[in-house]
C-alpha positions as CSV (number, residue, x, y, z in Angstrom):
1,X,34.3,8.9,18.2
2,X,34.3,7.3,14.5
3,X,32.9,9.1,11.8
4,X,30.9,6.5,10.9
5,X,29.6,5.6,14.2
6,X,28.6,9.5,14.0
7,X,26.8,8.8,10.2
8,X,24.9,6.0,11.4
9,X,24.1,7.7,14.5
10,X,22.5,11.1,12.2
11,X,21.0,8.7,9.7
12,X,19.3,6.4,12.3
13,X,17.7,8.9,14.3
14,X,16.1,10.5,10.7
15,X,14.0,6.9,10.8
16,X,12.0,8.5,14.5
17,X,9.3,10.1,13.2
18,X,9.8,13.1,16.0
19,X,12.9,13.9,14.0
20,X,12.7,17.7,13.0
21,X,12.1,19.3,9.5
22,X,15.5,19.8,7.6
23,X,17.3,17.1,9.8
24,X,18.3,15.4,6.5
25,X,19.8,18.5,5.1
26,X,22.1,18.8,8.5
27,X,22.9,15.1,7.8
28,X,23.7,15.5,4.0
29,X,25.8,18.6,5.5
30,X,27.9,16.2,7.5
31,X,28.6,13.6,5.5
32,X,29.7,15.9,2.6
33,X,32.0,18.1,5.1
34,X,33.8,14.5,6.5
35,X,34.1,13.8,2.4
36,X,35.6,16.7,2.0
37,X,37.7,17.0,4.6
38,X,39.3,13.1,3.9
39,X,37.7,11.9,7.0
40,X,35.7,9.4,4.6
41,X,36.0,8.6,1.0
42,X,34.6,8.9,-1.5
43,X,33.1,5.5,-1.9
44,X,31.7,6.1,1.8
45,X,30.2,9.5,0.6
46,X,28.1,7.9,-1.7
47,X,27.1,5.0,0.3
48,X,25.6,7.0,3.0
49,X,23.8,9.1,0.4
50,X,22.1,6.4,-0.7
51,X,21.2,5.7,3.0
52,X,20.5,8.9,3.7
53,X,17.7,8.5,0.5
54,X,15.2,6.0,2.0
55,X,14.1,7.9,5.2
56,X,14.6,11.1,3.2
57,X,11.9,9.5,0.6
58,X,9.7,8.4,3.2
59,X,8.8,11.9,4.4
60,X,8.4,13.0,1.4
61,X,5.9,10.0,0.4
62,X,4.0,10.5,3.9
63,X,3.5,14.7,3.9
């Protein structure tokens, strides 16, 4: 399967509100271990950081 189908995948399900505590650190830990292993680049790295920001602010803004 694509890495980024994978990313997408991980990021999307952070938007259910069921998803568990710390799922955005597991996420952040995939996308920076496909950087770092050349799977994605670098440019990719940041752009699903910044993704990974908005649901990651949301939980924070709603606890």
């Amino acid at each position: 399967m694509s890495p980024h189908i994978l990313i997408d995948e991980a990021l999307e399900s952070l938007e259910h509100p069921d998803s568990p505590d710390g799922a955005q650190k597991v996420v952040l830990h995939m996308i920076t271990n496909m950087m770092e292993g050349s799977v994605i680049s670098v440019e990719e790295f940041n752009h699903y950081c910044k993704r990974l920001l908005k649901p990651t602010r949301q939980r924070k803004e709603a606890s």
